[in-house]
PLY file of the C-alpha trace (Angstrom):
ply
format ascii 1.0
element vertex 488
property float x
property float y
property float z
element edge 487
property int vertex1
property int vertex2
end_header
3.58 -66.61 -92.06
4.30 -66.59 -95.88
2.19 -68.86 -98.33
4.83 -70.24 -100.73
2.98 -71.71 -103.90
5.15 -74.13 -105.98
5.19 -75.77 -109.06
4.15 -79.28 -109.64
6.87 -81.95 -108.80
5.85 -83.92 -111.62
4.05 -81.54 -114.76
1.96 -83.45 -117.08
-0.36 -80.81 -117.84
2.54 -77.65 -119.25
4.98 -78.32 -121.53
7.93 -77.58 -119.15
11.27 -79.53 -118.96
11.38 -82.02 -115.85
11.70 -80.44 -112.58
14.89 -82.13 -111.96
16.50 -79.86 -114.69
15.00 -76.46 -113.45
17.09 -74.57 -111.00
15.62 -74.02 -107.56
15.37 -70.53 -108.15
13.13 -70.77 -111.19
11.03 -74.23 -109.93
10.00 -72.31 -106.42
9.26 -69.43 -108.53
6.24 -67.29 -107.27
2.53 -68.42 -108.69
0.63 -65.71 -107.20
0.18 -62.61 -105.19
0.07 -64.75 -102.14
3.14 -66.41 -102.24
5.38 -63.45 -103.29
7.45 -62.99 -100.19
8.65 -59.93 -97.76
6.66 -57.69 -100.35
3.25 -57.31 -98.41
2.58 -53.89 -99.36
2.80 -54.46 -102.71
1.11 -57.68 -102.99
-2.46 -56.32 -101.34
-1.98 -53.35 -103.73
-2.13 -55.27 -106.68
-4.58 -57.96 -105.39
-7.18 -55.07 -104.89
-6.63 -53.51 -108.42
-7.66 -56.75 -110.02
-10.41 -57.34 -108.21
-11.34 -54.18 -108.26
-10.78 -53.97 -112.13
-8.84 -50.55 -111.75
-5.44 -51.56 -113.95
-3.16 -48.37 -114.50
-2.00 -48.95 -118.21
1.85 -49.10 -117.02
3.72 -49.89 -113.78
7.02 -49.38 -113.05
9.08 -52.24 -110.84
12.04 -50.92 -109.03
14.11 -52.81 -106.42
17.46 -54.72 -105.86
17.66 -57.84 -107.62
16.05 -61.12 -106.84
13.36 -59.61 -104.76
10.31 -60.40 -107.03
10.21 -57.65 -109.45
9.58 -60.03 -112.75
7.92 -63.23 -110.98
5.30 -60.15 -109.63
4.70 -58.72 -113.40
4.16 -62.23 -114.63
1.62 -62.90 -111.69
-0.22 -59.65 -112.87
0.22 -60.46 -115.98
-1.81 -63.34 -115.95
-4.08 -61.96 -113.10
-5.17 -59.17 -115.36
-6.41 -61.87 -118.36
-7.44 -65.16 -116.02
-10.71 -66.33 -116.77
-11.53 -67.77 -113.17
-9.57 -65.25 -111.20
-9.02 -66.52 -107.22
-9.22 -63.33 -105.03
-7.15 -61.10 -106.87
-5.11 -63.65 -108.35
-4.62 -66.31 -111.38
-5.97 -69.27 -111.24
-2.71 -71.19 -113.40
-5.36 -73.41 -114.57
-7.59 -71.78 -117.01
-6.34 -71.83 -120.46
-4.76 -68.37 -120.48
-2.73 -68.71 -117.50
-1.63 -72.20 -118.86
-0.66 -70.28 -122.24
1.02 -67.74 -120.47
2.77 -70.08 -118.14
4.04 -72.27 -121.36
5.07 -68.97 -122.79
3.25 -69.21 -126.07
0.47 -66.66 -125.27
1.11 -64.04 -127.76
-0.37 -61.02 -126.07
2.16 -61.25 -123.19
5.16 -60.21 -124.25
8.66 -60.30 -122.41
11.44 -58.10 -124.10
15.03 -57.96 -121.64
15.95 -54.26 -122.55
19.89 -54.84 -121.58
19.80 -57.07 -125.04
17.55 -54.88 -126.82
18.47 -50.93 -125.98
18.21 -49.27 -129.65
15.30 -47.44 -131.03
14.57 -50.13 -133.60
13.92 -52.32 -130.95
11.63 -49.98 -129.69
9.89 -48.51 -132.44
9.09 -52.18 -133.39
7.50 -53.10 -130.08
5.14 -49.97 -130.37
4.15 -51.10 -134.04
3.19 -54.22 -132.44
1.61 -52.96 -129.74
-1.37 -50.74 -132.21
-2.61 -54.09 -132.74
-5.43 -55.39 -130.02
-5.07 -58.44 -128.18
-5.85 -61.82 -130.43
-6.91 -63.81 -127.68
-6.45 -62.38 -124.35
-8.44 -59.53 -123.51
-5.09 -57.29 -122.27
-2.34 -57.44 -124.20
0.71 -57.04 -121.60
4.43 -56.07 -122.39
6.98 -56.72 -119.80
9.99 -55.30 -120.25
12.89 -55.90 -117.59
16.15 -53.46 -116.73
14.15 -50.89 -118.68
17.42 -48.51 -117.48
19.44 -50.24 -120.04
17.51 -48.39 -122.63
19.00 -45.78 -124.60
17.60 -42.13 -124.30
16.52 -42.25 -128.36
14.69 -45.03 -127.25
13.25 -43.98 -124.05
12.07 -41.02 -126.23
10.20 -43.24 -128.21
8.37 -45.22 -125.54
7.63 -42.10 -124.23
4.53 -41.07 -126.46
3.15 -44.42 -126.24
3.35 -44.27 -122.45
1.67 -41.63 -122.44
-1.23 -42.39 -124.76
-1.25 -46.01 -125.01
-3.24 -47.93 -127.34
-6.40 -49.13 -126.14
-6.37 -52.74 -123.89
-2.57 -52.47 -123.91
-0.17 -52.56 -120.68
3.27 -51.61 -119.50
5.17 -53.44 -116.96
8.78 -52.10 -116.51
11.13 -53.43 -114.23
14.70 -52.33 -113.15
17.44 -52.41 -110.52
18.75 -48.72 -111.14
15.28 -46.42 -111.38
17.82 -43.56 -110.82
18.96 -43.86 -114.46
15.31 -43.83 -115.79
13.90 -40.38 -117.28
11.60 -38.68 -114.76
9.13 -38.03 -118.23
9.14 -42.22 -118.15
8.23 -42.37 -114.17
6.27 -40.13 -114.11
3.69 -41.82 -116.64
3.45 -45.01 -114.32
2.52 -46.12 -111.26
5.62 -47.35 -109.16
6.44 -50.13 -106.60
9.43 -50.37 -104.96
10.67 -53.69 -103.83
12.52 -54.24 -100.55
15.46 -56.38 -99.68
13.41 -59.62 -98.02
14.48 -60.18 -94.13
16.18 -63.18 -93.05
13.43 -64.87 -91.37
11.05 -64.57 -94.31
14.30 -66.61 -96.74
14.86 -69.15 -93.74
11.76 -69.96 -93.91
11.71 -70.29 -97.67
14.65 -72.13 -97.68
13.26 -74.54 -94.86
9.77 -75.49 -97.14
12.03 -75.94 -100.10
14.31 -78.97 -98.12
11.70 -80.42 -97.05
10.17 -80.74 -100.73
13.20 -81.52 -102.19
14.08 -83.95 -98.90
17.45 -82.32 -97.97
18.52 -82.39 -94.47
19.31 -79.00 -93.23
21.07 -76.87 -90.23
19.28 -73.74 -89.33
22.72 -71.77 -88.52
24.06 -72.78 -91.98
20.92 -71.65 -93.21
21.02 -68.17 -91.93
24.75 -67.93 -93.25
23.28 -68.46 -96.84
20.47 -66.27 -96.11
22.53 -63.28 -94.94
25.04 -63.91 -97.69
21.67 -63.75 -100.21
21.42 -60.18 -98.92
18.02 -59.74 -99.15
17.47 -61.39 -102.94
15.33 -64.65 -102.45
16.92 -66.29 -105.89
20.35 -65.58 -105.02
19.30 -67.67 -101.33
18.23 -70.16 -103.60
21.39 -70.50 -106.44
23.04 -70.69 -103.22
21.17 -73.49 -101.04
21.87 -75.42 -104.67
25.59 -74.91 -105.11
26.38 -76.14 -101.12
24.03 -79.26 -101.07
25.86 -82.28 -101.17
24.88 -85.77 -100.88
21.10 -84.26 -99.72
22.57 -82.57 -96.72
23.74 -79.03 -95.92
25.85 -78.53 -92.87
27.37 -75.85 -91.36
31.06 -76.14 -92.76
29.67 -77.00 -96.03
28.22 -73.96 -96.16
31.32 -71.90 -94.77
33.94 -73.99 -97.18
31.58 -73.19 -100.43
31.51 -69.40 -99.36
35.22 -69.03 -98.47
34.32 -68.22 -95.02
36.51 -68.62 -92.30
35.55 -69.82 -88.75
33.98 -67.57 -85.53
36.98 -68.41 -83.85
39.54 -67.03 -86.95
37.27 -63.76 -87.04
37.20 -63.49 -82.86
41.52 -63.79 -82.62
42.09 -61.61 -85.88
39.93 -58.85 -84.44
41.29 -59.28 -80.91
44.97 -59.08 -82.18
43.97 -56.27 -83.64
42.44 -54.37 -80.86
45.86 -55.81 -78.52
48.06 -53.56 -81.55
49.65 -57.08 -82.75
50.52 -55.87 -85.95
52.23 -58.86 -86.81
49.58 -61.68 -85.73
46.60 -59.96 -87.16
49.14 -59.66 -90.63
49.77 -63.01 -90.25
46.04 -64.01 -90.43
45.76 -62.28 -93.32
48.27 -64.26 -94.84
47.30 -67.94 -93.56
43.79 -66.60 -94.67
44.79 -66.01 -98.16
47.20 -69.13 -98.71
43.35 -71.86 -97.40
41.71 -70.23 -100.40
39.57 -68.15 -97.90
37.51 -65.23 -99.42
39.47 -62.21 -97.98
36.27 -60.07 -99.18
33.83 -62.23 -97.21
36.46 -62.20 -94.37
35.95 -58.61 -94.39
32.51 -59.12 -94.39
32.46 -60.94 -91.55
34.90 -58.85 -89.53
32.00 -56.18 -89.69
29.23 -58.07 -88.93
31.05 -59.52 -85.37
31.86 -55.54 -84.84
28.61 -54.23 -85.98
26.90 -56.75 -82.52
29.15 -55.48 -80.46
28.80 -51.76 -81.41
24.62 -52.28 -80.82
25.94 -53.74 -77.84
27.53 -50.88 -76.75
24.95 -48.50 -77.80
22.07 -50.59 -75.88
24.43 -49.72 -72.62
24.88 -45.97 -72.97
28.63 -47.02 -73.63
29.67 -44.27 -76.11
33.19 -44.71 -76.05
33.67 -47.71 -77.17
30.52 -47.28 -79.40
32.66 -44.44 -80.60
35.81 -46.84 -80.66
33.71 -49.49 -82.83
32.33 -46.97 -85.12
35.93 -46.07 -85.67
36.72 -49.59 -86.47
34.03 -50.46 -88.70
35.02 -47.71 -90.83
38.62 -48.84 -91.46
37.22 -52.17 -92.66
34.56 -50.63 -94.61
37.06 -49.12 -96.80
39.16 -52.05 -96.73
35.85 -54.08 -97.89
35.59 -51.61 -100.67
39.16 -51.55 -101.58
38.92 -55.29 -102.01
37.02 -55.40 -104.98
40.06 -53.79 -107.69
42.89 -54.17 -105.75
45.73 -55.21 -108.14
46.99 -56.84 -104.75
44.11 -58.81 -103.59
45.27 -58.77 -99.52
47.13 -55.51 -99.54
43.39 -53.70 -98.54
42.87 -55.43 -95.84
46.53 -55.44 -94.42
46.06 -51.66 -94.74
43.16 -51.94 -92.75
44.94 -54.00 -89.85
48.24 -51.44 -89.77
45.76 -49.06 -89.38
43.04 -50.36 -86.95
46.44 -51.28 -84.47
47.34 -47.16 -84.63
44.50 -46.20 -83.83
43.91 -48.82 -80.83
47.88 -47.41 -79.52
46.34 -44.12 -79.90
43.23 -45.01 -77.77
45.16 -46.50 -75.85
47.49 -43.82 -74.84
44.72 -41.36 -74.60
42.64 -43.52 -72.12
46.05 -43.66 -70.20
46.25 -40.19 -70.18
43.09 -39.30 -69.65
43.27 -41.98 -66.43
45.88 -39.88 -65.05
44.10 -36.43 -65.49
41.38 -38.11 -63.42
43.50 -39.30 -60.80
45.09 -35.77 -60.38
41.68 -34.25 -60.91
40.64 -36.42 -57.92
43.59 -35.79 -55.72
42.86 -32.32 -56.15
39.70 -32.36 -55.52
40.23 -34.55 -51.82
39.86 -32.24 -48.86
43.15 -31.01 -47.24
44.08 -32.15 -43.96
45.38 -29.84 -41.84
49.03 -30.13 -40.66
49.76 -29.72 -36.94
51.90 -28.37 -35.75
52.59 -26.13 -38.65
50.45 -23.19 -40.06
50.34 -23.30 -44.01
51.24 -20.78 -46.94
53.46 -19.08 -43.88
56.98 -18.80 -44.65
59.86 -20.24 -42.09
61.73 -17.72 -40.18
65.31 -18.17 -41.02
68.60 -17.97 -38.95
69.32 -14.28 -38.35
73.00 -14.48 -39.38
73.44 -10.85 -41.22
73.67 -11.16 -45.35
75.86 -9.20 -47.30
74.96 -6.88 -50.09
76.45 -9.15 -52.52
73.96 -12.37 -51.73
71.15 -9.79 -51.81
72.74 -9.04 -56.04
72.73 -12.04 -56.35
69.35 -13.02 -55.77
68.17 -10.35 -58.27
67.94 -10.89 -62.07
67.54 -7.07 -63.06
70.75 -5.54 -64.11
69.85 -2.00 -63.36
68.52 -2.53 -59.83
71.66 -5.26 -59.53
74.09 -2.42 -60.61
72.93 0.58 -58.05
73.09 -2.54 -55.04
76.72 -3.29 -55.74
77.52 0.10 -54.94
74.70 0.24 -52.05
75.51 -0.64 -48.37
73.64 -2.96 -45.71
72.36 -2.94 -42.37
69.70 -4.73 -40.48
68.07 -5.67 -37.45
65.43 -8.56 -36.40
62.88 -6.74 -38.35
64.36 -4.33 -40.81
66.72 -4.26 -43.59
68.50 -0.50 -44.58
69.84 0.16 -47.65
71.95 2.95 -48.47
72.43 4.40 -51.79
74.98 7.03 -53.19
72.03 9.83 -54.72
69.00 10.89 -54.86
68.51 9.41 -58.31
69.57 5.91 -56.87
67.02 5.91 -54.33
63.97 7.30 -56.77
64.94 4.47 -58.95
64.70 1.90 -56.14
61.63 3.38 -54.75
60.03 2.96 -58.39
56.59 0.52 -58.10
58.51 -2.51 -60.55
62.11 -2.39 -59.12
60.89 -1.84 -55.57
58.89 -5.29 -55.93
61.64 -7.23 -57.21
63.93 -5.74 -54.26
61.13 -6.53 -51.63
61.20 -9.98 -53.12
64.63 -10.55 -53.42
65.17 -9.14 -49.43
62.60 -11.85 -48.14
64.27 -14.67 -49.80
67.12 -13.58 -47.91
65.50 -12.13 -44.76
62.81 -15.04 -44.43
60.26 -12.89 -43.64
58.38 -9.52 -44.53
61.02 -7.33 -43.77
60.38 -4.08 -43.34
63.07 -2.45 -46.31
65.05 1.33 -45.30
65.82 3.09 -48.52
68.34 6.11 -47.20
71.28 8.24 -49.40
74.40 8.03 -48.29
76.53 10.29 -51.19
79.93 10.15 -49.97
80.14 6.10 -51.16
79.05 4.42 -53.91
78.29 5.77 -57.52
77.70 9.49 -58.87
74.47 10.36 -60.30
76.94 10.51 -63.37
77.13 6.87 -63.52
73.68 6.15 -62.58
72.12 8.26 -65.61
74.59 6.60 -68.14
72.44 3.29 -66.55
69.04 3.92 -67.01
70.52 6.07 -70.33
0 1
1 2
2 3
3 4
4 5
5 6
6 7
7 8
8 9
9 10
10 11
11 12
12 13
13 14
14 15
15 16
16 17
17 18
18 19
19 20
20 21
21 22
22 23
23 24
24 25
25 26
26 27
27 28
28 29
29 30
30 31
31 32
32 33
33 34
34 35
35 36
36 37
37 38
38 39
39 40
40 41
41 42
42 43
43 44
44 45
45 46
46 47
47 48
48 49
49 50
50 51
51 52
52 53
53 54
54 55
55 56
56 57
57 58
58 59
59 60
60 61
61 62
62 63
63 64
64 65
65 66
66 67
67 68
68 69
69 70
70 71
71 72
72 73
73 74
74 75
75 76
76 77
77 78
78 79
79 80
80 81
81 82
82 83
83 84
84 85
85 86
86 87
87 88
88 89
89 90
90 91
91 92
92 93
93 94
94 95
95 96
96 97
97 98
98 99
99 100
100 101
101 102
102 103
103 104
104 105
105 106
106 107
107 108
108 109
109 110
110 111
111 112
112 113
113 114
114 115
115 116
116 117
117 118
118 119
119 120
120 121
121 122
122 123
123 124
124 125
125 126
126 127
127 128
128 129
129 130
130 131
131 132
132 133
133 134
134 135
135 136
136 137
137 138
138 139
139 140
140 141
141 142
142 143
143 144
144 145
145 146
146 147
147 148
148 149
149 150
150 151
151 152
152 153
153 154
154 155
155 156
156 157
157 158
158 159
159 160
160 161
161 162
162 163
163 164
164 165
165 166
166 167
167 168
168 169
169 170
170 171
171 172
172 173
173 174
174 175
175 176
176 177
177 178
178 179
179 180
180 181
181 182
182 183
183 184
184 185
185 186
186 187
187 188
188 189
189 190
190 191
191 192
192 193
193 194
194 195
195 196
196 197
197 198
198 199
199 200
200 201
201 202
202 203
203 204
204 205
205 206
206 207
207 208
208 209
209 210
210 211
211 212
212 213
213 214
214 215
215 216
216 217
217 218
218 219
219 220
220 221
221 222
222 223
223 224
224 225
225 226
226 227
227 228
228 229
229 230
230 231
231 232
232 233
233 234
234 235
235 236
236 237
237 238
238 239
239 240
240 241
241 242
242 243
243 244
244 245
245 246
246 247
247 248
248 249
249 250
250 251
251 252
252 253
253 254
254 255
255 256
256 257
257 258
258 259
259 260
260 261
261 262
262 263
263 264
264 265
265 266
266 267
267 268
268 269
269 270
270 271
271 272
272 273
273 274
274 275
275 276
276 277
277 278
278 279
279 280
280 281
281 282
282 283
283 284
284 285
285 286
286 287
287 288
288 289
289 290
290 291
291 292
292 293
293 294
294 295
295 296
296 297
297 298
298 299
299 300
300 301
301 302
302 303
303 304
304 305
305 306
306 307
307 308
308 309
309 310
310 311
311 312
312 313
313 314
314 315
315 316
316 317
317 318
318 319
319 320
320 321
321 322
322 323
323 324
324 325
325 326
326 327
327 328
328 329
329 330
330 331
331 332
332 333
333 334
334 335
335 336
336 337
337 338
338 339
339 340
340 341
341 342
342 343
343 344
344 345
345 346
346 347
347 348
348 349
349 350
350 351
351 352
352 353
353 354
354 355
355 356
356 357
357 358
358 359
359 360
360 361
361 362
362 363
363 364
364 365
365 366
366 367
367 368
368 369
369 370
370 371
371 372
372 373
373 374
374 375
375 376
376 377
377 378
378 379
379 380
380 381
381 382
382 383
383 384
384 385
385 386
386 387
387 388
388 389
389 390
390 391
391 392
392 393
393 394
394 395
395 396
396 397
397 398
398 399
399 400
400 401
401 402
402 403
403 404
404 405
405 406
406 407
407 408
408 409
409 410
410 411
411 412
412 413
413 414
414 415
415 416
416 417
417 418
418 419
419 420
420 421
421 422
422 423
423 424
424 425
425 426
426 427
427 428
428 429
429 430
430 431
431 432
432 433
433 434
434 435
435 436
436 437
437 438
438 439
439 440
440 441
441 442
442 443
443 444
444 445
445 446
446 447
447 448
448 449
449 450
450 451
451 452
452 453
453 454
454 455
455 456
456 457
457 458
458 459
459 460
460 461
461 462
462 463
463 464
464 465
465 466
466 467
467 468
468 469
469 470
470 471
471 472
472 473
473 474
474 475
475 476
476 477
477 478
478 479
479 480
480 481
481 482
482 483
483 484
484 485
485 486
486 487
């Protein structure tokens, strides 16, 4: 799927050091357009410039690091000047791309702006660059992490930018383009480099053991790709740190990148889920006394809960997607917290105390919210009837006659309670008579509010709906004298 062009094993044509001496990263460098890797779109862009002769007079490289950003200028680079040009790219064998490749070409020029950010620095390059080419036809300047520039000095590239000197190219590259004046981007024609996928770095990886005849597990090497995180050369300084004895295995790989086993990452994240506070603290502890990257721990924490969240979401679950989402973020600020903690563990044991309250708290609510459904569904079952009863009917009681004073005390109101203690009582099987000393007695009674809580408080007593008697009887109970000083 990806062309990958290398260098020879065994130069006798460049002046290079032996192979043996170059890192990976730099001996599987990139030779042309068709072996730059997981940057298509950019790669087919270029190609058809050069064949097409249509060179803008600056580009501008953006994109994380490792992804191809200078190996892609120097492949222009040459491109743009190679006297037997092969489809849009260099041939590496004509004697300017063998100049440029031996770095002694003098009209390609490579300046590394974090070591050179003054104006000086500057100024001088566009002095340099009013000359024409001596023996190229372009003269190119390439000029990485153009950010680290200061503005006096981006102020003087400007102008030239913008008007350069005739046969004379830009190529700026940087990991930050955010940090770049708009004046600067806006004079050049810019690529932006992805992060390469895993597949496209296994495979890499996979061409260079077999060139370099190391023996190789595919598992270990997607751990080192997905630890590159998307940058090709740092998949490459890696795959040379872990090999050992020719061979990379799958706990070589985990013990060079302090990474602890599936099974450590499955029982920490499970404790914490069953609110063992203590056992997933623990962990953290026995993690930190092996030696084991508590940052890459982290790491991998997130990446076993990130599956199962697109687990969840593929099956509609959205609670626990919600749940995981939850989770993730805890770690996620633990992961960040990690990097300056002045207590390298005390992050992530932040992170477990509180993952385990929010899993009680989950826990309790999907309690809860199990028993609302239960009543909810009790509620909702039909009734059956009773037989042989008849429902919402109150029991007729024993007739046995009540006295005025169990009818007071059945009512709360003191004003209606006060008139009844100086009220008589009679009744029958389906009335209850209540005599009162005045007029004003019985108006009060007969008054919408207290004559509700007097119907009520007869039924409790009577056991059914009693038909209630209000009559005046004067010669007994309170004067209207005493009544008036009650309702004032």
């Amino acid at each position: 799927m990806f062309a990958l062009t290398l260098f020879p094993l065994q130069p006798t044509t460049y002046n290079l050091q032996p192979m043996s001496r170059l890192a990976l990263y730099r001996k599987y460098r990139p030779m042309t357009f068709d072996s730059l890797v997981g940057q298509d779109h950019i790669r087919n862009i270029l190609k058809n410039a050069v064949q097409q002769n249509k060179i803008s007079h600056a580009y501008l490289f953006s994109g994380p690091r490792g992804t191809g950003k200078t190996s892609t200028a120097r492949i222009l680079a040459r491109a743009v000047n190679c006297e037997n040009l092969q489809k849009g790219s260099p041939c590496n064998k004509c004697e300017i791309c063998k100049a440029a490749l031996e770095e002694s070409l003098t009209d390609l020029i490579e300046m590394d702006a974090a070591s050179h950010t003054g104006v000086d620095n500057v100024r001088d390059l566009i002095d340099k660059a009013q000359f024409s080419p001596t023996r190229a036809q372009r003269k190119i300047y390439i000029i990485d992490e153009i950010h680290m520039l200061s503005k006096p000095a981006f102020n003087a590239l400007l102008k030239t930018l913008e008007e350069p000197p005739e046969n004379t190219y830009f190529i700026l590259a940087t990991t930050q383009p955010h940090k770049i004046l708009d004046t600067i981007i806006s004079r050049c024609q810019r690529f932006d480099f992805h992060r390469i996928g895993l597949e496209p770095i296994v495979d890499v990886l996979k061409k260079v053991a077999k060139e370099e005849g190391i023996k190789t597990d595919e598992e270990a090497l997607k751990i080192i790709a997905h630890n590159a995180k998307g940058s090709l050369r740092d998949a490459l300084s890696i795959f040379e740190q872990i090999t050992y004895k020719n061979e990379i295995t799958m706990d070589g790989v985990k013990q060079n990148l302090g990474m602890a086993s599936s099974n450590v990452v499955k029982q920490f994240i499970d404790a914490v889920r069953g609110n063992r506070v203590t056992e997933a603290l623990t962990y953290v502890s026995d993690l930190l006394a092996e030696g084991i990257d508590l940052g890459q721990f982290t790491n991998e924490v997130l990446l076993f809960l990130r599956v199962e969240m697109l687990e969840a979401v593929e099956q509609d679950n959205k609670q626990d997607a919600k749940n995981l989402v939850d989770l993730i973020n805890v770690f996620l600020e633990a992961n960040t917290g990690l990097k300056d903690a002045v207590i390298s563990q005390l992050p992530l044991e932040m992170a477990v105390v509180k993952a385990c309250r929010k899993a009680t708290l989950e826990s309790e609510k999907s309690e809860e919210s199990s028993e609302e459904k239960k009543e909810i569904e009790e509620s909702e079952k039909p009734e059956t009837p009773k037989v042989p009863e008849t429902p919402e009917t109150p029991k007729k009681k024993d007739h046995k006659k009540f006295t005025i004073e169990s009818l007071v005390d059945s009512i709360e109101k003191a004003s209606v309670r006060t008139i009844l203690k100086n009220a008589t009582l009679t009744q029958d099987k389906k009335s209850v008579g209540i005599r009162v000393s005045s007029d004003f007695a019985r108006e009060q009674l007969e008054m919408a509010e207290n004559n509700q809580i007097l119907i009520t408080g007869v039924r409790s007593l009577f056991g059914e709906e009693a038909k209630i008697k209000i009559s005046v009887e004067k010669q007994k109970g309170v004067n209207e004298d005493d009544v008036n000083k009650i309702f004032g």
